[in-house]
N, C-alpha and C positions, 0 to 999 in steps of 0.2 A: 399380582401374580396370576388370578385367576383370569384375567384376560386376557392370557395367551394361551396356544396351544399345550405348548410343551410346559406353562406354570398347570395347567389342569389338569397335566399326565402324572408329573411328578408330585403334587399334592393328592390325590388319586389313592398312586401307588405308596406313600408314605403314611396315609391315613390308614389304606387296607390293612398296611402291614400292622401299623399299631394295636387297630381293633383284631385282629386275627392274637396276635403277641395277648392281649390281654383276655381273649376269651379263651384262649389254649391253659391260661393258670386255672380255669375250674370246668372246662367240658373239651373232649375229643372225641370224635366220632369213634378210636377202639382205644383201648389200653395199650398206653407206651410197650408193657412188658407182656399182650396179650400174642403168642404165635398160635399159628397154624402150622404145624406138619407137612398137614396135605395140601395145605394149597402156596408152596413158597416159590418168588418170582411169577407170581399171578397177576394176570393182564387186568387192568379197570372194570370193578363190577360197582352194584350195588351196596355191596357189603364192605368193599374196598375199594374206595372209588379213584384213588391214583396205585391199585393194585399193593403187591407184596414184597417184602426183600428177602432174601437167601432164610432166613430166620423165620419166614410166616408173619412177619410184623407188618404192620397196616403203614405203608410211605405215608400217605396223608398227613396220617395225624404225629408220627414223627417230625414232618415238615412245620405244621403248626406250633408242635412245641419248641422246636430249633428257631423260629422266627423269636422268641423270648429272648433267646440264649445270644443270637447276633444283636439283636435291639440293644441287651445290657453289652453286650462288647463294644457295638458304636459308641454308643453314650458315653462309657468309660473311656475308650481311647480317644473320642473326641475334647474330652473335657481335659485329661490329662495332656495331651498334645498345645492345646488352646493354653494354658497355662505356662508348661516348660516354652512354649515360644514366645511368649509373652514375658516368661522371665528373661530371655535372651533378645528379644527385641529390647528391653528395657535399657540390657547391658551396652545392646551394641549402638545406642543412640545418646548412653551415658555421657556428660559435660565432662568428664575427663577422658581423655583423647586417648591415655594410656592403654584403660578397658577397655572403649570401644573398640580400638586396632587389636587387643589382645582375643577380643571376645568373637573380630571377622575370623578370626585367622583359626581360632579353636573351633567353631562351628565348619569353616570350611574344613576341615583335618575329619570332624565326624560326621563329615555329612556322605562321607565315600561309604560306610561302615555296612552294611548290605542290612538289612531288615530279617533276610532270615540269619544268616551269621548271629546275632546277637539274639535272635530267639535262642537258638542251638547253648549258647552260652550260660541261658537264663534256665533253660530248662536243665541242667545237669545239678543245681541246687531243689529249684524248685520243681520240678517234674512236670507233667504236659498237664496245664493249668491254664483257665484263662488268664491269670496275672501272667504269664510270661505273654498271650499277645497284646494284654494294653498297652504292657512295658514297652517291650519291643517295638510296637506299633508308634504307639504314643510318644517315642523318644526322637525316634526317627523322623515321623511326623512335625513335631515340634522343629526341630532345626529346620526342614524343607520352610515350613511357615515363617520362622524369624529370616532366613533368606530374604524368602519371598516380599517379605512384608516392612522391610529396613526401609528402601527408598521412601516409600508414604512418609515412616514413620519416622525419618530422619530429617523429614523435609516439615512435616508438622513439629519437630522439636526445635529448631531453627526459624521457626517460624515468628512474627513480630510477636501475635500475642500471649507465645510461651513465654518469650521475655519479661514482656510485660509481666507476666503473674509472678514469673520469678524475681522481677522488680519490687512486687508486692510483698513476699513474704511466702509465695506458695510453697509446700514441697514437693520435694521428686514425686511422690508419692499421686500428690491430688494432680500433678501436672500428665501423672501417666493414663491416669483415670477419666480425668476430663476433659484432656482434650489429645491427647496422644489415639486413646486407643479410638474414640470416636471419627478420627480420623480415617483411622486403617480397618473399619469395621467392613467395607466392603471386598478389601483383598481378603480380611477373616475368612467373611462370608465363602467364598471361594474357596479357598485352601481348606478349609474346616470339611466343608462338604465334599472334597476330593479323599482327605482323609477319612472322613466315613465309606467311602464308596471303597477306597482300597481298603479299610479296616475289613469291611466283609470278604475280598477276596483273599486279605492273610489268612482270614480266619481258616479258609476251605485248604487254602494250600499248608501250612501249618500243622491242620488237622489231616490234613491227607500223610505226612510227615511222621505224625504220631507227635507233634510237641505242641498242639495246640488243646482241643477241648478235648478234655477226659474219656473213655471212651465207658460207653453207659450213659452218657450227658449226651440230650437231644442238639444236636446243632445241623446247616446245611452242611456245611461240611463233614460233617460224619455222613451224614446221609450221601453225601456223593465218594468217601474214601470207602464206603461199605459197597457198593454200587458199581462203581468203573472199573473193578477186576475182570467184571465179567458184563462189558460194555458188547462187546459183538454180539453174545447170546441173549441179554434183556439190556435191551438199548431202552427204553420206556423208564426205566428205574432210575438210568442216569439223567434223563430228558429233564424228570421233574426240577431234581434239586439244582440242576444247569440251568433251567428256566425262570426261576424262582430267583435266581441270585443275578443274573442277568439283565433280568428287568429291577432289580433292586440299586444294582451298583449306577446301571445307567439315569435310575430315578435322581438318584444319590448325587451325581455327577453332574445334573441339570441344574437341581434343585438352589448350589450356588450362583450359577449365571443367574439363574431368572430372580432369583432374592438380592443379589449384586444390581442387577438391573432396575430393580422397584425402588432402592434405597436411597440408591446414588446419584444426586444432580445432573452429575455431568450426561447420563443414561437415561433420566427420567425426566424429560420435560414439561410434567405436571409439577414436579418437584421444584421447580426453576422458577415455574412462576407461580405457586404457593407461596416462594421465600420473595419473591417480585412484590407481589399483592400485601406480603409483613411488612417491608421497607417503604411502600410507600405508604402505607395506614403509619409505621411510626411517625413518617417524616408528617404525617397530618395531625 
C-alpha cells in the first residue's frame, strides 16, 4: 500500500487522525469549556490557532476532541455493519433455497429504507445519541454489504471445495469462516471502508438535524451545525470542520481500493506469483 501515491495519502491521513484522536484524551491546546467574550468568531492567532466560535471556544481544540468522538462512531458502525452483513450474507447463501430467496427479497424490501428515516425513528425512544447513528448507520450499511457481497460469496459456497468439507463433516459454521468469508474479504474490504467514510458524513448531517451526537459532546459535526448558521459572515469557522471531514471521508474512501488492491490476486501480481513460487516448491 505504501507504494502508491494514493496508499501513502490515505495511510497518512488515517494515522494523523488516530495519533490526534489519542492525544486529545489527555492535552488541548484550550479547554473544551474554556470561552472568551471578547474575542468570539476570532480569525487564527496564536492563542487560537484555527480562531473562535460564537461562544469564545477555541475551534482547534474542539476539532481534536471530535476526531475521538467520529473514530469511536467508525469503529462502531463499521463493526456492527460488518457483522449484520455477514449474518445476511450467511443467510442469503444458506443450502436451503427457501431462506436464501426468502432472505433476497427481505434485504431487497429494506434496503429502500433511507438512513435518515430510521435514525428519525430511533431517536424518538432513544434521543440524539450516538447509538442511534451506529444503529442507523450500521443497519443500513450491512444490507448495502450483503448486496454487494452475495455473488463472491455465492459462488465460493457452491464452490468444489465447500463440498468437499461438507463431505467431510464440516459445519455451516467453519464453512463460513474458512473459507466463505476469506473469500469475500476483498469486496469487505471495499464496502467496510465506504461505510466508514459515509458513517463520518451521517455523523455531521444527523448532528446538523439535532438526532445525532449530544449537544455538549465534541464531534465534527457539531462543530460545523454550530458554525454554518452564520457561514457568510465567518466562513473560516466553517472552512475547518468541512476540511477536516473532507479529507477524512475521501482518505476513508481510498483506503478500500488500495487495501483491495494489495490483497487480491487477481490485482496484485506479486501476489500470483508468491502462490506461483508455493506450488512449484510443493510440487518439489
Amino acid at each position: 500500500m505504501w507504494r502508491r501515491g494514493e496508499g501513502k495519502f490515505t495511510l497518512i491521513v488515517l494515522a494523523l487522525w488516530l495519533v490526534v484522536a489519542l492525544i486529545s484524551l489527555i492535552w488541548t491546546p484550550q479547554s473544551l469549556w474554556a470561552t472568551d467574550g471578547y474575542h468570539v468568531w476570532a480569525k487564527p492567532s496564536a492563542s487560537h490557532w484555527l480562531g473562535t466560535d460564537g461562544t469564545g471556544a477555541d475551534v482547534f481544540s474542539w476539532l481534536m476532541a471530535g476526531s475521538r468522538t467520529n473514530l469511536l462512531i467508525v469503529v462502531l458502525t463499521v463493526a456492527f455493519s460488518a457483522l449484520w452483513g455477514l449474518l445476511l450474507v450467511s443467510a442469503m447463501v444458506a443450502r436451503a433455497s427457501a431462506l436464501a430467496s426468502a432472505s433476497v427479497v427481505v434485504i431487497d424490501a429494506l434496503i429502500s429504507i433511507p438512513t435518515v428515516l430510521l435514525a428519525l425513528i430511533l431517536a424518538v425512544p432513544l434521543g440524539a445519541s450516538i447509538t442511534v447513528i451506529v444503529i442507523a448507520c450500521g443497519f443500513g450499511y450491512g444490507l448495502n454489504l450483503a448486496r454487494v457481497a452475495r455473488p463472491s460469496a455465492l459462488l465460493a459456497a457452491r464452490s468444489s471445495y465447500v463440498e468437499s468439507a461438507l463431505a467431510n463433516g464440516a459445519s455451516g459454521w467453519r464453512i463460513l469462516v474458512s473459507h466463505i468469508i476469506p473469500n469475500i474479504v476483498p469486496v469487505l474490504a471495499v464496502q467496510l471502508s465506504l461505510s466508514a467514510g459515509t458513517a463520518v458524513l451521517a455523523e455531521s448531517g444527523l448532528t446538523y438535524l439535532g438526532i445525532g451526537v449530544p449537544s455538549g459532546m465534541p464531534s465534527w459535526g457539531h462543530s460545523l451545525a454550530t458554525s454554518v448558521k452564520l457561514i457568510n459572515v465567518f466562513p473560516l469557522t466553517v472552512l475547518w470542520p468541512g476540511l477536516v471531514v473532507t479529507v477524512v471521508v475521501v482518505a476513508l474512501n481510498i483506503f478500500g481500493d488500495v487495501l483491495r488492491d494489495a490483497i487480491d490476486p487477481v490485482t496484485n501480481p506479486a501476489l500470483r506469483q508468491t502462490a506461483a513460487s508455493a506450488e512449484k516448491e510443493d510440487e518439489r
